[in-house]
C-alpha positions as CSV (number, residue, x, y, z in Angstrom):
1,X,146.5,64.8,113.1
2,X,143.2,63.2,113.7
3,X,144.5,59.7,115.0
4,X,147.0,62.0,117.4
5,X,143.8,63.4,119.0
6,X,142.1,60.3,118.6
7,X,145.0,58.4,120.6
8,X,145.3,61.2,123.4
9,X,141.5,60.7,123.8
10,X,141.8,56.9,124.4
11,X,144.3,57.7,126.9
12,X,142.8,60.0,128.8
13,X,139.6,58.2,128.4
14,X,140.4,55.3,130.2
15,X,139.9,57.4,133.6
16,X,137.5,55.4,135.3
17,X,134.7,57.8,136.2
18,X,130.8,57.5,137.4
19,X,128.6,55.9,134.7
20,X,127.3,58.4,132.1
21,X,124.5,59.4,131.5
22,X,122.6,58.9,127.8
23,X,123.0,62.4,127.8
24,X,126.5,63.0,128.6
25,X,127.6,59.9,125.6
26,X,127.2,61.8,122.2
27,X,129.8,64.6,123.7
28,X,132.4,61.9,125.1
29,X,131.6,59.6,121.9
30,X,132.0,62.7,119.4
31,X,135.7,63.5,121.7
32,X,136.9,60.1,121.2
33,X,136.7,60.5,117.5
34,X,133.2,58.6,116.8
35,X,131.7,59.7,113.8
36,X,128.1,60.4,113.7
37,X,127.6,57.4,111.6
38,X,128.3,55.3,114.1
39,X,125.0,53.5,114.7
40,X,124.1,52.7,110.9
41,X,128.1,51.7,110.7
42,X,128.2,49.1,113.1
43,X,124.7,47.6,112.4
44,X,126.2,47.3,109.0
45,X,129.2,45.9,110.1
46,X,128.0,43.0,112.4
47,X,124.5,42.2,111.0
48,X,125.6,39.1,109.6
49,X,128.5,38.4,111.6
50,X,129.0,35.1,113.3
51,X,131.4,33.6,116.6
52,X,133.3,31.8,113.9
53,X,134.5,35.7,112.2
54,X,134.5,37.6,115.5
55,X,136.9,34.5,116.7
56,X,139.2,34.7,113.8
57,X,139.5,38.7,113.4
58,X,139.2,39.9,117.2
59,X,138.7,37.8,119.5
60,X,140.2,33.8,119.2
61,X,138.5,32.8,123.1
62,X,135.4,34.9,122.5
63,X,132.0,32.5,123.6
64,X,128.5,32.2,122.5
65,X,127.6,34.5,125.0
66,X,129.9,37.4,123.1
67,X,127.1,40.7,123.8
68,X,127.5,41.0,119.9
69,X,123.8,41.2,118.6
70,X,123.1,40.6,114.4
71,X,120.2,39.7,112.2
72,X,118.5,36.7,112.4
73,X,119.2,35.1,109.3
74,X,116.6,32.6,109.5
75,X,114.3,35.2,108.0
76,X,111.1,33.7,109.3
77,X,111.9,33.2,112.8
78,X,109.8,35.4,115.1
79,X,113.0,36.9,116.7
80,X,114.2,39.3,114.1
81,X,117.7,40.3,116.3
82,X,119.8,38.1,118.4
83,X,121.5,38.7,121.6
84,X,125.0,37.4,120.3
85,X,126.4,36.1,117.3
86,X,126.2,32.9,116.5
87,X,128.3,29.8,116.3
88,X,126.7,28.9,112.6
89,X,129.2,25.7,111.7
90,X,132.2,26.6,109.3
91,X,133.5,23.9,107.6
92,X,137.2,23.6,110.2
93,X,138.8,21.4,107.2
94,X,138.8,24.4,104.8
95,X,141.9,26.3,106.4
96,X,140.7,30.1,104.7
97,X,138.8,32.1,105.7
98,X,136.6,32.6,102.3
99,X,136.3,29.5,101.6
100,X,134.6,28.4,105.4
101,X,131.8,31.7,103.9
102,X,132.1,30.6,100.9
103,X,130.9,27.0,102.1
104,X,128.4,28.2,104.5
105,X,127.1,30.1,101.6
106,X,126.4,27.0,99.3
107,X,125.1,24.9,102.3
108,X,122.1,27.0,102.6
109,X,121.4,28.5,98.9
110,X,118.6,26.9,98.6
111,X,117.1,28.1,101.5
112,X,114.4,30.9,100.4
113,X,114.0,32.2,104.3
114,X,117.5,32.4,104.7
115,X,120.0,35.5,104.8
116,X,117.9,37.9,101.8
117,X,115.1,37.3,99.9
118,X,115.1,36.3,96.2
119,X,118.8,36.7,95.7
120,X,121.0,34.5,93.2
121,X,124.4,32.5,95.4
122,X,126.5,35.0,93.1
123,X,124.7,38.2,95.4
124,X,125.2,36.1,98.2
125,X,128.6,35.2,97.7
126,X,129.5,38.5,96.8
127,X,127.9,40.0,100.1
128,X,129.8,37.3,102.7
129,X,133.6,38.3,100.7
130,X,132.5,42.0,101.0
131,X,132.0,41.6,104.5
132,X,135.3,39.2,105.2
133,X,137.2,42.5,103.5
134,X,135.3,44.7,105.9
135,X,136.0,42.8,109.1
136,X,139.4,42.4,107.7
137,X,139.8,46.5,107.8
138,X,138.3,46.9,111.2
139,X,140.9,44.2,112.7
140,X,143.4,46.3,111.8
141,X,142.0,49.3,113.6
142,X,140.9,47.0,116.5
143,X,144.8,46.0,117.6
144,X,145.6,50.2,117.7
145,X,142.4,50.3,120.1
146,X,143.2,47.2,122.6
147,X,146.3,49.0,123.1
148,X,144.9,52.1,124.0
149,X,141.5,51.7,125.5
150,X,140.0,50.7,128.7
151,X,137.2,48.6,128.3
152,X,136.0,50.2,131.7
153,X,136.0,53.1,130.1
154,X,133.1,56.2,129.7
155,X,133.7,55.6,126.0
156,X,133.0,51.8,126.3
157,X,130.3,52.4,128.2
158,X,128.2,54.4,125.9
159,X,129.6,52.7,122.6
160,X,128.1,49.6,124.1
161,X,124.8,50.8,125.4
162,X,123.0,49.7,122.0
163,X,119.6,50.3,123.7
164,X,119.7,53.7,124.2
165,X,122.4,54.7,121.0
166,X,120.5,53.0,117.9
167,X,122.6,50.5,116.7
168,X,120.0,48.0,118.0
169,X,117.5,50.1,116.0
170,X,119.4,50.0,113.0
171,X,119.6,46.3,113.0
172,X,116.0,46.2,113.5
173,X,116.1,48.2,110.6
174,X,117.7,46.0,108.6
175,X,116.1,42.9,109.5
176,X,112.9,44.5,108.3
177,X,115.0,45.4,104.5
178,X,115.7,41.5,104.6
179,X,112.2,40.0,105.1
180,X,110.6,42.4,103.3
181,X,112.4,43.8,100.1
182,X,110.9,47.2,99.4
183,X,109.1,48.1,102.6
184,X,111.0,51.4,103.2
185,X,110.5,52.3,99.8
186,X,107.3,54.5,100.1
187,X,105.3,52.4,98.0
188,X,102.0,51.7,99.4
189,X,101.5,49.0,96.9
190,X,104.3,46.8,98.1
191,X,103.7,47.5,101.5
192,X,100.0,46.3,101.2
193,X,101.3,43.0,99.4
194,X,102.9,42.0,102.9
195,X,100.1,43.1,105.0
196,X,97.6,41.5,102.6
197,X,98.6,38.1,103.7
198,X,100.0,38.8,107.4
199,X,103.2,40.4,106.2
200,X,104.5,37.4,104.6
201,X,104.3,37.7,100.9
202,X,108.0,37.2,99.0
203,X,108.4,38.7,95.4
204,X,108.7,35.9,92.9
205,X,112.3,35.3,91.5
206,X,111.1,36.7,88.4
207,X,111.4,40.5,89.4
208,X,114.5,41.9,89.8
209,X,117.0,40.6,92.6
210,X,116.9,42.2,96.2
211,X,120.0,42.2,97.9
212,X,120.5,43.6,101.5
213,X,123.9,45.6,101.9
214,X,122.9,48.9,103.8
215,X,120.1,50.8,104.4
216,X,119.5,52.5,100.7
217,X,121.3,52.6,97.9
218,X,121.6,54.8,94.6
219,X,124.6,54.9,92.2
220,X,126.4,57.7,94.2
221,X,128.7,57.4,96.9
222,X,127.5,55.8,100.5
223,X,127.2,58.1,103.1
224,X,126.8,57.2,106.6
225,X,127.1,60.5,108.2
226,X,124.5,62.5,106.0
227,X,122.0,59.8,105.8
228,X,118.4,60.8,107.0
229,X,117.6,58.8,110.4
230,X,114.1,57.0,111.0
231,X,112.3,58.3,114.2
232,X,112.8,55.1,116.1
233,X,110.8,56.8,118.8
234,X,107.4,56.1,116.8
235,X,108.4,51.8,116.7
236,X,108.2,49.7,119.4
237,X,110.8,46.8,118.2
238,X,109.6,44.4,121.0
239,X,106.1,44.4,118.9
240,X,105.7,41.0,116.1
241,X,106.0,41.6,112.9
242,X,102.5,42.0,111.9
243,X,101.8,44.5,114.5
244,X,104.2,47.2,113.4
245,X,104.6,46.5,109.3
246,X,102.6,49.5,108.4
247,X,104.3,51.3,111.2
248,X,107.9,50.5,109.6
249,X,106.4,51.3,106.1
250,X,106.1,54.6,107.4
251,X,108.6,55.4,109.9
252,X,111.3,54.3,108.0
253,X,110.6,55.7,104.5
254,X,113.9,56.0,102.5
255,X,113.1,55.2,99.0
256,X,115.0,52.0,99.1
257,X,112.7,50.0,96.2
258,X,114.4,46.3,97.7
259,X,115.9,45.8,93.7
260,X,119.2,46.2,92.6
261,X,119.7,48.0,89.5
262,X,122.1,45.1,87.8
263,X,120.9,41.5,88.0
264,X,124.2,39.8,89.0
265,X,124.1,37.2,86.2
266,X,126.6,37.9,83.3
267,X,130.6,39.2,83.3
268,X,129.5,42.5,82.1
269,X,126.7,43.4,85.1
270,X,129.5,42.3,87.7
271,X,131.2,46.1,86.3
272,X,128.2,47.3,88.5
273,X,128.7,45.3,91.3
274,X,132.3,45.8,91.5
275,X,131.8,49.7,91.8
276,X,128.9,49.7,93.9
277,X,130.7,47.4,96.3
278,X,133.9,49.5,96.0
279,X,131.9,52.6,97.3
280,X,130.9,50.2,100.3
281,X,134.8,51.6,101.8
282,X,133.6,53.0,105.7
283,X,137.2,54.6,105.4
284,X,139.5,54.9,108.2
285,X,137.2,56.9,110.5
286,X,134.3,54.3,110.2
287,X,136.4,51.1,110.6
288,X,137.4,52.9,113.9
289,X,134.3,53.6,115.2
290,X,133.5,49.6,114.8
291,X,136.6,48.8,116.0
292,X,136.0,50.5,119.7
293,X,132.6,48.8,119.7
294,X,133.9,45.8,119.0
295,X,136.6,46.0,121.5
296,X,134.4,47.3,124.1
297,X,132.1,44.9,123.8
298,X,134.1,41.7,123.7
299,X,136.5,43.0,126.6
């Protein structure tokens, strides 16, 4: 019943119409069938993402200038978001999928300011297939949507507006989990570690592993559409680093300690793993909602 509604909606909603208004998009978002976990989803969902994937799952003549913003993944690099996703150098001799990330991964493990901090190539391995099966899910939902949706739609038109809906927030959000493990977590003793020396300090790789797969974690299910939201309102993402730390600290207080309960080391911890990235699943409704922005934005 609810992809019936959902697919009368698209139809319908590809009535071309007079620009709305920020105030007018959470009604015609919520009509289409967008969850209210939207934002958190699709930062999720495209923070690491690169022209290579969006090319292979949506989009085979998408450019460098694609409108998809992610992480910066060089973690020291002023600019913590970029505009597009970019064309990062898969290995075109490997023929799958996996093995280009797979690849990509191993090129840069040794790289300390890349991608996470302090976490083992078996966390980042682990986080480039989860995301593959993820993209894989929304590129199912994505061929049902370019069939039914206008990109010059209303619905485009407010799915895409990521100033003004918070999925630019949330991967500001995120970027901020990455370079500094534990800053969200309410403890003023990490958070004065990376304002100590000009909010660059990393955790040695003798604590426990950080890993960077959503916005906080526990051993119960993820849930995008309860989750507390920050008051973005307070942050002004266009400020450095250094100027809005303590800000962030918090802001965007979730409890999120930057550790992961399991060290990914051993046969027996990847049991952990393997549930907690099972619980990952958006479900049907979520891999919809990122497969309408993605559409909208690429078309």
């Amino acid at each position: 019943m609810r992809m019936i509604v959902i697919f009368s909606f698209l139809i319908a909603g590809t009535m071309i119409t007079a620009a709305p208004t920020q105030e007018e998009c959470p009604a015609i978002m919520a009509n289409a069938g967008i969850t209210s976990g939207f934002a958190p989803m699709v930062a999720h969902s495209i923070h690491s993402l690169t022209l290579e994937d969006i090319r292979h799952y949506f989009k085979s003549d998408a450019t460098e200038e694609n409108g998809i913003p992610t992480v910066n993944l060089d973690l020291e690099a002023e600019k913590r978001v970029l505009p597009n996703a970019p064309l990062v150098g898969y290995d075109e001799d490997f023929t799958t999928m996996g093995l280009k990330s797979f690849d990509w991964v191993m090129r840069n493990m040794n790289r300390t300011g890349w991608g996470s901090r302090n976490t083992n190539v078996l966390v980042r391995l682990t986080h480039v297939l989860h995301m593959s099966e993820l993209w894989d899910n929304v590129a199912e939902q994505y061929k049902m949507v370019a069939r039914l949706l206008d990109p010059e739609s209303d619905i485009c038109a407010c799915v895409t507006d990521v100033e003004n809906n918070d999925v630019l927030n949330y991967l500001h959000f995120l970027a901020f989990k990455l370079r500094y493990p534990g800053i969200t977590s309410g403890n003023a003793t990490i958070t004065e570690r990376y304002l100590s020396r000009e909010g660059r300090v990393k955790r040695s790789m003798d604590e426990e592993y950080e890993y960077d797969y959503d916005f906080c974690w526990d051993d119960s299910n993820i849930d995008y559409l309860r989750s507390p939201r920050p008051d973005f309102r307070k942050l002004d993402f266009d400020l450095s680093d250094l100027e809005i730390l303590k800000d962030v600290a918090e802001v965007m207080t979730d409890g999120d300690k930057g550790t992961a309960a399991v060290h990914l080391d051993s046969a027996d911890h990847w049991d952990w793993w393997r549930d907690m990235v099972k619980r990952l699943d958006m479900g049907e409704a979520g891999y919809y909602d990122i497969a309408v922005f993605m559409f909208c934005k690429l078309n």
